[in-house]
C-alpha beads as a LAMMPS data file, in Angstrom:
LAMMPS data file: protein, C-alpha beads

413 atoms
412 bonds

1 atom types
1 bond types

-500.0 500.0 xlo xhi
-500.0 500.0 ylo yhi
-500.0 500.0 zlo zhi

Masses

1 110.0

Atoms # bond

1 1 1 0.000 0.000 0.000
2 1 1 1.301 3.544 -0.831
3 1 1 0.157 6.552 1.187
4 1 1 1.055 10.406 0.360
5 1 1 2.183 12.174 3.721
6 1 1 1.566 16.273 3.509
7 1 1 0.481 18.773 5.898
8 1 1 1.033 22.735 6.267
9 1 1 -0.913 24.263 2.973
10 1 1 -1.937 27.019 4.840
11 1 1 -4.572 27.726 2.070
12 1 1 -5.396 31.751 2.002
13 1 1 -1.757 32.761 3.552
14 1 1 -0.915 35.857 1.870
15 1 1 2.910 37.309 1.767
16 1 1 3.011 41.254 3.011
17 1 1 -0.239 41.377 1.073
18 1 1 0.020 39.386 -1.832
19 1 1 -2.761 37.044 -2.799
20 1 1 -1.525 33.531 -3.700
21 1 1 -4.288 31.734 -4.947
22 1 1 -2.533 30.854 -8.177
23 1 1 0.321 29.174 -6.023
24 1 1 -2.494 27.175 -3.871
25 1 1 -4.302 26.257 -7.101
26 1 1 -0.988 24.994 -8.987
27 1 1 -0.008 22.605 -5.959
28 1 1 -3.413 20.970 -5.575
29 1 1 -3.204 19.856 -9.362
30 1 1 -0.022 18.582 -8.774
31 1 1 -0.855 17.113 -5.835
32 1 1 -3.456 15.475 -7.284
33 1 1 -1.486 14.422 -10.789
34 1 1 1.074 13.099 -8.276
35 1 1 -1.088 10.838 -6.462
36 1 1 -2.193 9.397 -9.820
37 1 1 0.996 8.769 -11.254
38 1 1 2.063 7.193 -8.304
39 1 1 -1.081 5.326 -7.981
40 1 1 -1.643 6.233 -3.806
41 1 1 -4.204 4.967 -2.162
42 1 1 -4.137 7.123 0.785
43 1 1 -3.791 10.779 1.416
44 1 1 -2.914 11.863 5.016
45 1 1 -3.062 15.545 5.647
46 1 1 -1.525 16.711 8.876
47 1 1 -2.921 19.923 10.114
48 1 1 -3.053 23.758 8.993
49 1 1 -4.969 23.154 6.157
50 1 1 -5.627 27.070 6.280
51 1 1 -3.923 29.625 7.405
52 1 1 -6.895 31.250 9.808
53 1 1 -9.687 29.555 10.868
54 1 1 -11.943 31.769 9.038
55 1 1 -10.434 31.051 5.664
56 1 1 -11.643 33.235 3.200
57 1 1 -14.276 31.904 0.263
58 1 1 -11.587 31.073 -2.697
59 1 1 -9.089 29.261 0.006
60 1 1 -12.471 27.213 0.644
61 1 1 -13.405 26.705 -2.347
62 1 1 -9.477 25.250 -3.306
63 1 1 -9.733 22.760 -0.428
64 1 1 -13.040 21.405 -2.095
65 1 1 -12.276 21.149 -4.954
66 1 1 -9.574 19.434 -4.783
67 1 1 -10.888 16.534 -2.181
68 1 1 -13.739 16.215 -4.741
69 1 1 -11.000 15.650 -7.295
70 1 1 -9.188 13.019 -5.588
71 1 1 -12.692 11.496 -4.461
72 1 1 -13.197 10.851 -7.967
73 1 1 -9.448 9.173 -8.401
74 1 1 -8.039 5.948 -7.461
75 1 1 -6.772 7.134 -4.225
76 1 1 -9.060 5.317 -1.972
77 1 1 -8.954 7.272 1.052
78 1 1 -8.287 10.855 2.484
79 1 1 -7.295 11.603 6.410
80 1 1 -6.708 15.379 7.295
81 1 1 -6.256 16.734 11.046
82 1 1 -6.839 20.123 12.231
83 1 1 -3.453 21.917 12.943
84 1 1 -3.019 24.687 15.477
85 1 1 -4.001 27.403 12.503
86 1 1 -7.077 25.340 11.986
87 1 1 -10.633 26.124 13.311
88 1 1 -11.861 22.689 14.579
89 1 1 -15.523 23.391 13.890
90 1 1 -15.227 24.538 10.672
91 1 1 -13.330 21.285 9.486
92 1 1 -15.383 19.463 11.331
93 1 1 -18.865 20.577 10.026
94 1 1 -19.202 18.830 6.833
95 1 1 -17.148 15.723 8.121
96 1 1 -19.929 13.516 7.766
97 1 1 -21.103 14.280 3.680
98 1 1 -17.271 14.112 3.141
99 1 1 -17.065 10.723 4.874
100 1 1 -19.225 9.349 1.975
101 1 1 -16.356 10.576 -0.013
102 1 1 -14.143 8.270 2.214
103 1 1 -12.389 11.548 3.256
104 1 1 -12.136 11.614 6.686
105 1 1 -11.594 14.419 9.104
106 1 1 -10.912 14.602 12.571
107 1 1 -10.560 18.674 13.343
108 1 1 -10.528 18.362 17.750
109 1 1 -8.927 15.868 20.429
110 1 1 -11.936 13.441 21.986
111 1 1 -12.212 12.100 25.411
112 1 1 -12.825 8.751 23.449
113 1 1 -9.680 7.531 21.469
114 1 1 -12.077 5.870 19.062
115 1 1 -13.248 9.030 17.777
116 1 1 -9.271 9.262 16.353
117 1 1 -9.147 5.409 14.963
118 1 1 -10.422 4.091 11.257
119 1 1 -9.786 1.195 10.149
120 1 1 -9.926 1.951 6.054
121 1 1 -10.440 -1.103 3.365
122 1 1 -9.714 -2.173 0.191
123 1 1 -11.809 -2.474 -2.919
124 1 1 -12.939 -5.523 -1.804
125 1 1 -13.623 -4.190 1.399
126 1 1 -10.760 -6.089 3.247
127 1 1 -9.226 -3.880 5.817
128 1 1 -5.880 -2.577 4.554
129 1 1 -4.769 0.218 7.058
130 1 1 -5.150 1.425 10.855
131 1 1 -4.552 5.224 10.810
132 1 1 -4.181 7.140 14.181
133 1 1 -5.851 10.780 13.429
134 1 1 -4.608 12.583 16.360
135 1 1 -5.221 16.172 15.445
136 1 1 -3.553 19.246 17.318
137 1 1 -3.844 18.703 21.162
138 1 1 -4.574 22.103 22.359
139 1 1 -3.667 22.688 26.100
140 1 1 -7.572 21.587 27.051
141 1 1 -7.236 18.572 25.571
142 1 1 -4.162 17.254 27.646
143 1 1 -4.052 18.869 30.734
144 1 1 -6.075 20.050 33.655
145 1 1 -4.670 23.544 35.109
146 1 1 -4.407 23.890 38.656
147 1 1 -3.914 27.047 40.773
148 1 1 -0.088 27.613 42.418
149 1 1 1.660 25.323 39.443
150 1 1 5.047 26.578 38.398
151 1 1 5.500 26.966 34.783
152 1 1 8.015 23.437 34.797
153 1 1 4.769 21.463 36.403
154 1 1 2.421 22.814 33.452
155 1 1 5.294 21.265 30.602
156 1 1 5.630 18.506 32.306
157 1 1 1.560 17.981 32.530
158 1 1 1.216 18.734 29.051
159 1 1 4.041 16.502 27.702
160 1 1 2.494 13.537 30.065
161 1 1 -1.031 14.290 28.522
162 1 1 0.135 14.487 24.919
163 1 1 1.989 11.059 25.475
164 1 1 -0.619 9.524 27.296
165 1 1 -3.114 10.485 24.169
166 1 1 -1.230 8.675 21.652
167 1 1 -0.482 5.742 24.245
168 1 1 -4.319 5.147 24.176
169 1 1 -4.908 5.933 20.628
170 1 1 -2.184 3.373 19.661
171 1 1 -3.767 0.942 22.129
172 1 1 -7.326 1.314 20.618
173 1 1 -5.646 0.478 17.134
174 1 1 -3.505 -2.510 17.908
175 1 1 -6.735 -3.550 19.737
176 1 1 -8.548 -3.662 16.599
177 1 1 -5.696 -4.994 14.288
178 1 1 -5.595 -7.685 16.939
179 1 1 -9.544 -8.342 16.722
180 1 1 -9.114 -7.953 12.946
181 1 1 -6.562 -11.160 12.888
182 1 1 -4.700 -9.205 9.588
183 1 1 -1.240 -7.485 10.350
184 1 1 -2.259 -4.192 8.587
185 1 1 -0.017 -1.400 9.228
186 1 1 -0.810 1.093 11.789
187 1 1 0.481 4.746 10.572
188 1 1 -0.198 8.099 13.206
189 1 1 -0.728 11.446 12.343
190 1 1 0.164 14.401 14.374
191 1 1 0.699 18.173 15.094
192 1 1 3.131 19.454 17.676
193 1 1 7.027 20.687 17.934
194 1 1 9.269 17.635 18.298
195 1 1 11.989 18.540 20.248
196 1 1 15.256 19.358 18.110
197 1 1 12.883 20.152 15.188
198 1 1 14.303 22.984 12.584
199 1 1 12.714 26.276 11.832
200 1 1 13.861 29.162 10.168
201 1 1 13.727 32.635 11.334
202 1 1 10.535 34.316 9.643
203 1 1 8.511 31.446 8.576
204 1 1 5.301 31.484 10.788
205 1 1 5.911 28.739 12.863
206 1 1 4.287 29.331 16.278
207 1 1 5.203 28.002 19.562
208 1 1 2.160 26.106 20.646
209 1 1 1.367 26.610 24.318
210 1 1 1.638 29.868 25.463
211 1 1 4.273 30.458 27.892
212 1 1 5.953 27.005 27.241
213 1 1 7.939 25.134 24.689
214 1 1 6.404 21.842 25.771
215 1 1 8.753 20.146 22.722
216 1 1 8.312 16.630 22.871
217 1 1 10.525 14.107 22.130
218 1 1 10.447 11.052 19.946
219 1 1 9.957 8.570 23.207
220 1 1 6.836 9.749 23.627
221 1 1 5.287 8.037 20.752
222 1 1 4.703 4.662 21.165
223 1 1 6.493 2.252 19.207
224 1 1 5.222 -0.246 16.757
225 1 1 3.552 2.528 14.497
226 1 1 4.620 1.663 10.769
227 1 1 4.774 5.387 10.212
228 1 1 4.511 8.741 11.801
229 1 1 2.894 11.391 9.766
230 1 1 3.847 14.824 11.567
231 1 1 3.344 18.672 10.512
232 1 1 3.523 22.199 12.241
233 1 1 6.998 22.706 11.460
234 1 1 7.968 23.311 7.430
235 1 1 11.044 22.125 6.917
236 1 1 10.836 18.428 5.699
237 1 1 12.969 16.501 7.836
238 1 1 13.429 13.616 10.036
239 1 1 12.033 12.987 13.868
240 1 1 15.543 11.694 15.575
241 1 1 16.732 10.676 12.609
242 1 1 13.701 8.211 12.181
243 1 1 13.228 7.047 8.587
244 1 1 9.585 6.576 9.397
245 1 1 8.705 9.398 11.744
246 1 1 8.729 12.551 9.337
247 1 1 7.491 16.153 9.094
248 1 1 7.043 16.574 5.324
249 1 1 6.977 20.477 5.739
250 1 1 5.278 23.148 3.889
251 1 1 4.490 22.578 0.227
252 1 1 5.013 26.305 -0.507
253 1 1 7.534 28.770 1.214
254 1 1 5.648 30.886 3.594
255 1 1 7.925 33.252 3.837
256 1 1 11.214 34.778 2.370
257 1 1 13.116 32.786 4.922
258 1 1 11.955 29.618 2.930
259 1 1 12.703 30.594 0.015
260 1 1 15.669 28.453 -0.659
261 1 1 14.382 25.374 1.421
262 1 1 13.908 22.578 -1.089
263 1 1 9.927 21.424 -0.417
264 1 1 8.675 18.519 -0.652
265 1 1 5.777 15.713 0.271
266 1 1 6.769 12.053 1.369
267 1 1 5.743 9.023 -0.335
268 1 1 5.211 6.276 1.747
269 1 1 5.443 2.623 1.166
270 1 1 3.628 -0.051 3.105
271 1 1 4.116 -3.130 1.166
272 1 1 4.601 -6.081 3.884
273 1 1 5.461 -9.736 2.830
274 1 1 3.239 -12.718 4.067
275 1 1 4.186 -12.843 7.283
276 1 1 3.473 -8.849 7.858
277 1 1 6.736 -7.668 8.316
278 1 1 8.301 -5.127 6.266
279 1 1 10.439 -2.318 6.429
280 1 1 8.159 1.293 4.746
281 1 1 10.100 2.591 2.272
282 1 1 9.869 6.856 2.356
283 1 1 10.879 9.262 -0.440
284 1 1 10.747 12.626 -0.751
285 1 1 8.920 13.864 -4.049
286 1 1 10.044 17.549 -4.835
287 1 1 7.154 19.674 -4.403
288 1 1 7.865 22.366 -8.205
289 1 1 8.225 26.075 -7.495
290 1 1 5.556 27.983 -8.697
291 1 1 6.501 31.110 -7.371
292 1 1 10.255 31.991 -6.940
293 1 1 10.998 34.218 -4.074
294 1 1 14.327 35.887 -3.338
295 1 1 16.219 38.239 -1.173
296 1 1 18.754 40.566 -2.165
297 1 1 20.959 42.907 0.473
298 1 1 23.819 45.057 -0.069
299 1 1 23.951 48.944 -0.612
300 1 1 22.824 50.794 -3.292
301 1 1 25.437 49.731 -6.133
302 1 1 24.940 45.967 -5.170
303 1 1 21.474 46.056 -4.936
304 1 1 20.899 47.858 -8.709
305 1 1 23.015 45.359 -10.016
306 1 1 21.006 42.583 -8.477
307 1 1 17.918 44.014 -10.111
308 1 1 19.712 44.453 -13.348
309 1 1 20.630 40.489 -13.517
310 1 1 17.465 39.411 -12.239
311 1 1 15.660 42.082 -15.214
312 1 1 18.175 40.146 -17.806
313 1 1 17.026 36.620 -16.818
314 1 1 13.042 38.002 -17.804
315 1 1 12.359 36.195 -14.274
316 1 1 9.059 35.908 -12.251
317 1 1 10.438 36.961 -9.052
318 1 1 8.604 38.430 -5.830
319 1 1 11.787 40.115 -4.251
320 1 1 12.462 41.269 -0.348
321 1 1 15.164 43.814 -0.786
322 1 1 17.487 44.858 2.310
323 1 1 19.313 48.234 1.896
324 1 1 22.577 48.417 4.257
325 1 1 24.438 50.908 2.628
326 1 1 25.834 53.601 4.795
327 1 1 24.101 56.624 2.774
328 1 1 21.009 57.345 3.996
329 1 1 18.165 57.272 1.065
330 1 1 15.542 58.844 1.429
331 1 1 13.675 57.656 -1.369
332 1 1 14.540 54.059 -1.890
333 1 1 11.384 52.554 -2.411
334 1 1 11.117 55.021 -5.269
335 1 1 14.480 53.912 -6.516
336 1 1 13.420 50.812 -6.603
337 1 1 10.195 50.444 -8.181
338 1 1 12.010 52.246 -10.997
339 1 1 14.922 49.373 -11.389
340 1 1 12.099 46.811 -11.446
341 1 1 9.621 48.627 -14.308
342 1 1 8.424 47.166 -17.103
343 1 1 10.220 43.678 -15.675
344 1 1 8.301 40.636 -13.793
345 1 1 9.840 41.528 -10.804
346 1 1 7.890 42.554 -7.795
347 1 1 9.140 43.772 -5.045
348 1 1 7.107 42.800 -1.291
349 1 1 8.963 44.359 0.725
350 1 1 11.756 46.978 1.539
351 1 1 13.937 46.696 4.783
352 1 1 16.137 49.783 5.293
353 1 1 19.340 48.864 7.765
354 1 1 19.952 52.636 7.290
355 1 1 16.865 54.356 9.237
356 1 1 16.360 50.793 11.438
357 1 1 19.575 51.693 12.724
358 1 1 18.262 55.128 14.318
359 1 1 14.927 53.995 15.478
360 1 1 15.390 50.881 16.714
361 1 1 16.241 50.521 20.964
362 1 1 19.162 49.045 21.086
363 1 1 18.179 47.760 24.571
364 1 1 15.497 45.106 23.583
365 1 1 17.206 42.665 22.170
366 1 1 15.883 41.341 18.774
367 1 1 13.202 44.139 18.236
368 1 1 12.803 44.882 14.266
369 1 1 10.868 47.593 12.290
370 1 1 8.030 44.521 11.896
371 1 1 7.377 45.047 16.196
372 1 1 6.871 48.576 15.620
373 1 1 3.385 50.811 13.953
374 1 1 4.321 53.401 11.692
375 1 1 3.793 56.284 14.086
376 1 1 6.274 54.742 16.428
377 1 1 8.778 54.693 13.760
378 1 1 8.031 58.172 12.573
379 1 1 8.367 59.239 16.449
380 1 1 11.730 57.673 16.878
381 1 1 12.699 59.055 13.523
382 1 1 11.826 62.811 15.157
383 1 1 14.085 61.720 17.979
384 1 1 17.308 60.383 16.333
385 1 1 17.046 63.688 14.497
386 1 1 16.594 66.227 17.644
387 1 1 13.458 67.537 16.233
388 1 1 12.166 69.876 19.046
389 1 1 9.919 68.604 21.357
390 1 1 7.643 71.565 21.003
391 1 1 7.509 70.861 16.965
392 1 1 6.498 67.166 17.627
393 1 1 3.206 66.604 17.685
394 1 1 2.305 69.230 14.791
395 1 1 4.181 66.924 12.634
396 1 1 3.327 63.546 13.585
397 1 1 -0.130 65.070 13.122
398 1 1 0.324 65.775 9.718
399 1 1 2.348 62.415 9.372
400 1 1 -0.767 60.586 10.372
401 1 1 -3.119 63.131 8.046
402 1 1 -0.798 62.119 5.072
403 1 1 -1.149 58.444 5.594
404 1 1 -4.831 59.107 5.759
405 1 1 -5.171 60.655 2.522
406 1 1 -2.493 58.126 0.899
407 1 1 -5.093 54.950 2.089
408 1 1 -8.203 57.297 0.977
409 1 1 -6.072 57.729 -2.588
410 1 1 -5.729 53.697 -2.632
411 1 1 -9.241 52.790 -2.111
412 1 1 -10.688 55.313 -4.963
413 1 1 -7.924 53.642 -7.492

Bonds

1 1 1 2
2 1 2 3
3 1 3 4
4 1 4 5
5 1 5 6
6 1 6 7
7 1 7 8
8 1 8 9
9 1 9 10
10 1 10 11
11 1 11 12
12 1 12 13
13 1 13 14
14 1 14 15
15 1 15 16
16 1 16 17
17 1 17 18
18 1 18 19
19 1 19 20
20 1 20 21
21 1 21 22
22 1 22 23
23 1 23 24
24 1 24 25
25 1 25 26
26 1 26 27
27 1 27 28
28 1 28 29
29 1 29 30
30 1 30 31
31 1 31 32
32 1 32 33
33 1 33 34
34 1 34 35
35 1 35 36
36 1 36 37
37 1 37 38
38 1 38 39
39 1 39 40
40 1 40 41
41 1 41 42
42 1 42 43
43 1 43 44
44 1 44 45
45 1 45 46
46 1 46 47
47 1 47 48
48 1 48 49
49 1 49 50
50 1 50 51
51 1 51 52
52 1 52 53
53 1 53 54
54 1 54 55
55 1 55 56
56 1 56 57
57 1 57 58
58 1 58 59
59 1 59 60
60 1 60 61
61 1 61 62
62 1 62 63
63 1 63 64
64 1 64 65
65 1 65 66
66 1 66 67
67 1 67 68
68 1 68 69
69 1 69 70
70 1 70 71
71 1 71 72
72 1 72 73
73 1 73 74
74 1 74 75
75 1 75 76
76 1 76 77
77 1 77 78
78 1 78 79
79 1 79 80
80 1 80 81
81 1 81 82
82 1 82 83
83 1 83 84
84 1 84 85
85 1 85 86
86 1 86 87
87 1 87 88
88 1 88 89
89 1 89 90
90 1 90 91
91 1 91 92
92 1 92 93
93 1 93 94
94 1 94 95
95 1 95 96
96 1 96 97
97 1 97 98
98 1 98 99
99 1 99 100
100 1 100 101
101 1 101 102
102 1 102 103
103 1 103 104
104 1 104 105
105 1 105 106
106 1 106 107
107 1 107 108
108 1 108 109
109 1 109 110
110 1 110 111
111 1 111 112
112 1 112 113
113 1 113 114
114 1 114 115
115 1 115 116
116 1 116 117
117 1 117 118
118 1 118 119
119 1 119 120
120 1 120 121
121 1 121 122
122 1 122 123
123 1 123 124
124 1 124 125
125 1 125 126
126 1 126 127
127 1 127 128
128 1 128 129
129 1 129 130
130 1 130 131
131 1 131 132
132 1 132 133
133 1 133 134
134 1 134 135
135 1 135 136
136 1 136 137
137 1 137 138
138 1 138 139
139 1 139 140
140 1 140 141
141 1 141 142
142 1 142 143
143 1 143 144
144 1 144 145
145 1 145 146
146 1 146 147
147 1 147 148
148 1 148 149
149 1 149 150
150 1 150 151
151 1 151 152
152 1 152 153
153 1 153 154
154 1 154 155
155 1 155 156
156 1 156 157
157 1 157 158
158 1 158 159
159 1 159 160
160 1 160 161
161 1 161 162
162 1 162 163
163 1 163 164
164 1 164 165
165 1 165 166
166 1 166 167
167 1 167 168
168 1 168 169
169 1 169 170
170 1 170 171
171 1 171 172
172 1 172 173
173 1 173 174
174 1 174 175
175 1 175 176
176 1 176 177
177 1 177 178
178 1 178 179
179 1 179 180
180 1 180 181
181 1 181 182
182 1 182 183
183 1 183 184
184 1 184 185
185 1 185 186
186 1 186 187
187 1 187 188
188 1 188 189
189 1 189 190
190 1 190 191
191 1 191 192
192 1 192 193
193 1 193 194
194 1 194 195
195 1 195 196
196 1 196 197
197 1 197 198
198 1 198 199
199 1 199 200
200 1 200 201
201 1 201 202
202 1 202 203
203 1 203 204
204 1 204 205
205 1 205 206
206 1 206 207
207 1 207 208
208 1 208 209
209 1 209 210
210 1 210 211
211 1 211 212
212 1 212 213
213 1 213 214
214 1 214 215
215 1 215 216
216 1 216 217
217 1 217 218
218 1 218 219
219 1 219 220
220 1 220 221
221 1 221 222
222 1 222 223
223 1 223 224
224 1 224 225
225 1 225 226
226 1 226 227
227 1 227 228
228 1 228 229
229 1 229 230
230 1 230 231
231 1 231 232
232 1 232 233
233 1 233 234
234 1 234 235
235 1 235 236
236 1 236 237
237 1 237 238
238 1 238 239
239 1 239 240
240 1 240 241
241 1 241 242
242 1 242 243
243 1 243 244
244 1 244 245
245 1 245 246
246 1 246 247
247 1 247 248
248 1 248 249
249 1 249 250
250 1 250 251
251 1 251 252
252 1 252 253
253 1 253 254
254 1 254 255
255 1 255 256
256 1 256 257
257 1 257 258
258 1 258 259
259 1 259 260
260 1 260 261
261 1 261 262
262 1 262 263
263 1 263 264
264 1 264 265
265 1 265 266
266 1 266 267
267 1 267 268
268 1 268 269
269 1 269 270
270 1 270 271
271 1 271 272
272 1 272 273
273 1 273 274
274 1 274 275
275 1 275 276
276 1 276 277
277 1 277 278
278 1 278 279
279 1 279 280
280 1 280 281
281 1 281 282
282 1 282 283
283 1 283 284
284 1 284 285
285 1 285 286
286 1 286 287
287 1 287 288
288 1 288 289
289 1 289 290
290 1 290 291
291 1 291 292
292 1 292 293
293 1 293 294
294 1 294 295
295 1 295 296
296 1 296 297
297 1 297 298
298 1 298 299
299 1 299 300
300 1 300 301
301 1 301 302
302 1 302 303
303 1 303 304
304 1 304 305
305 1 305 306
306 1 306 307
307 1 307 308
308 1 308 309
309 1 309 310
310 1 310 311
311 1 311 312
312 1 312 313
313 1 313 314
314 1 314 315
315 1 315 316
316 1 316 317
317 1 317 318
318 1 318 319
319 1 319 320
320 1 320 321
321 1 321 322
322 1 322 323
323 1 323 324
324 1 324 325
325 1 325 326
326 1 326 327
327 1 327 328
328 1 328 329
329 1 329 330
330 1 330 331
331 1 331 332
332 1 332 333
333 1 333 334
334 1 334 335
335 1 335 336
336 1 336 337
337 1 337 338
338 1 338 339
339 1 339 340
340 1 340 341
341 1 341 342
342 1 342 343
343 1 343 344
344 1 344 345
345 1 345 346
346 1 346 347
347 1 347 348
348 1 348 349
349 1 349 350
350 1 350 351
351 1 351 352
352 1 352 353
353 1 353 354
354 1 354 355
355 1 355 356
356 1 356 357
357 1 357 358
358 1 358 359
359 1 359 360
360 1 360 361
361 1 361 362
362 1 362 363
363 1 363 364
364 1 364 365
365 1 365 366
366 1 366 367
367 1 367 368
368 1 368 369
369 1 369 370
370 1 370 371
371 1 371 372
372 1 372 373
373 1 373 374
374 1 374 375
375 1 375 376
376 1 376 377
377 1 377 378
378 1 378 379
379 1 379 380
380 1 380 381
381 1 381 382
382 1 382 383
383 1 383 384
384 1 384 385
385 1 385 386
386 1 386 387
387 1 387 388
388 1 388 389
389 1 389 390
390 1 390 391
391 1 391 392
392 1 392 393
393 1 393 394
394 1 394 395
395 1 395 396
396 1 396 397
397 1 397 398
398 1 398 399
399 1 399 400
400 1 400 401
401 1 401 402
402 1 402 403
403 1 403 404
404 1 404 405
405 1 405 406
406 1 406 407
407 1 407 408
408 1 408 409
409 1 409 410
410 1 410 411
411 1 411 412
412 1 412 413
């Protein structure tokens, strides 16, 4: 048996305002062309489907479609968990009319592990694989808060409740492989922060419990599962350096930080000889770039050349540009927009080391131009420049009437 093991589409995620529907739309066909070429019978989809849980009517209308697709394909069955970006209610609601699709969805944690068990068939209706839906535990789920605890006796409580969830979970399915009298595998899905797990700087990932790390590690799992299907983090890589428990990472880059990461889905092989044992074979499948994203740095001279070879090449390219020359330029953004015309280069976003470097407080460590609103930066701008305190306000006043009318230009266009 072959399953497809993806998770993190984060349908509707937009990049400093850019829509990316195209993006979404070219993945799902190739997710779908790739399941058919590879003739999968199972789809397992582990959490963040969307990127909010009120996902937006196209982002809605991608998901769908697309399970509709595959519904109509010879991939037998689809699993998909709620992630921690995931509303549980709204996957839930039509999980019974999708059920007759055999797409099965399991968006919030149950008191009754059976609720996170299915035993899917064959054709012939011979049972063929045990799949452990365990969706994103949210703090609720796994542990009971009590007044006085110190912040080491909530991660402890959550890490014991997340383990003891998938200890019962796996239980309930060897239970029913063992009343089924068939050694089908037994694969688990999951959402959570392994600990040792790789992010990048910039891509999204949250921490999941507020106040804690609670990163589990690989022990916690209990062993015998054929395969661990994981997402939340979205870099594709290894559990321990586990062949079989994976994250397959985001599909698309979420964020300029990704944007050399190699993406990528895992294809899973069950195949077992007669006496049920077998090794799964895993291997990657390179998810295509639809969109290329880059960032360029370097002062003025570096960056124009940049833009220059990039113009030459006729590329589609959605840039983030950092200037961190030592003049100060006080019209970059209009600088650049002219190096990019009439080119299919677009530029999302403009970082300025220059001005950062006088309104950012050099006591809190790790604050950016991202952690601060627009009057804050013009405010600090008026200080590093010993504007008179008496002339302040007058001119953050008009500041803020100039935005105004900018946003009132914008909406008429």
């Amino acid at each position: 048996m072959k399953i497809l093991h993806t998770s993190d589409w984060h349908l509707g995620h937009t990049l400093y305002g850019r829509k990316r529907h195209e993006e979404f739309d070219a993945f799902l066909a190739w997710l779908a062309d790739t399941l058919e070429r590879h003739a999968v019978d199972a789809l397992l989809v582990a959490g963040d489907v969307f990127d909010t849980g009120t996902p937006g009517n196209h982002a809605q209308a991608l998901y769908y479609r697309f399970l509709c697709r595959v519904a109509g394909s010879r991939c037998r069955h689809v699993v998909v968990i709620a992630g921690n970006h995931d509303s549980p209610s709204f996957l839930d609601a039509p999980r019974e009319l999708l059920a007759a699709l055999d797409v099965h969805v399991v968006g919030q944690a149950s008191a009754d592990p059976a609720d996170e068990v299915m035993v899917l068939s064959d054709a012939q209706g011979a049972p063929e694989l045990i799949v452990c839906a365990v969706p994103y535990l949210r703090d609720r789920d796994v542990r009971v808060a009590e007044a006085g605890e110190s912040l080491e006796d909530k991660e402890r409580k959550l890490v014991e409740g997340i383990q003891a969830h998938y200890a019962a979970v796996v239980a309930l399915a060897e239970q029913k492989r063992a009343a089924l009298g068939v050694e089908v595998p037994i694969v688990a899905m999951g959402h959570l922060f392994t600990a040792g797990g790789r992010t990048v700087e910039g891509d999204g990932v949250r921490e999941l419990y507020v106040g804690s790390l609670a990163h589990v590690e690989a022990g916690i799992f209990p062993a015998g599962l054929d395969y661990l299907a994981l997402g939340h983090l979205h870099a594709p890589q290894k559990v321990s350096g586990s062949e079989t428990l994976r994250y397959s990472g985001s599909p698309l880059p979420m964020g300029f930080a990704e944007a050399a990461q190699r993406k990528s889905v895992c294809l899973v092989n069950l195949d077992r000889d007669a006496t049920g044992r077998g090794t799964p074979a895993v291997q990657q499948l390179d998810v295509p770039v639809f969109q290329k994203l880059a960032r360029i740095q370097g002062n003025w001279n570096a960056l124009s050349q940049r833009l220059c070879e990039l113009k030459a090449d006729d590329s589609s390219v959605w840039l983030e540009v950092t200037f961190d020359g030592d003049e100060l330029i006080a019209d970059l953004r209009e600088r650049l927009d002219a190096a990019v015309a009439d080119s299919r280069l677009e530029i999302l976003r403009v970082r300025n080391s220059r001005i950062a470097a006088h309104v950012l407080d050099q006591s809190r460590a790790g604050e950016t131009l991202d952690d601060l609103d627009v009057d804050k930066v013009f405010a600090r701008c008026l200080a590093a420049h010993d504007v008179p305190e008496e002339q302040r306000p007058e001119l953050l006043r008009a500041y803020t009437e100039t935005l105004l009318s900018l946003a009132q230009d914008e909406q008429t266009q």
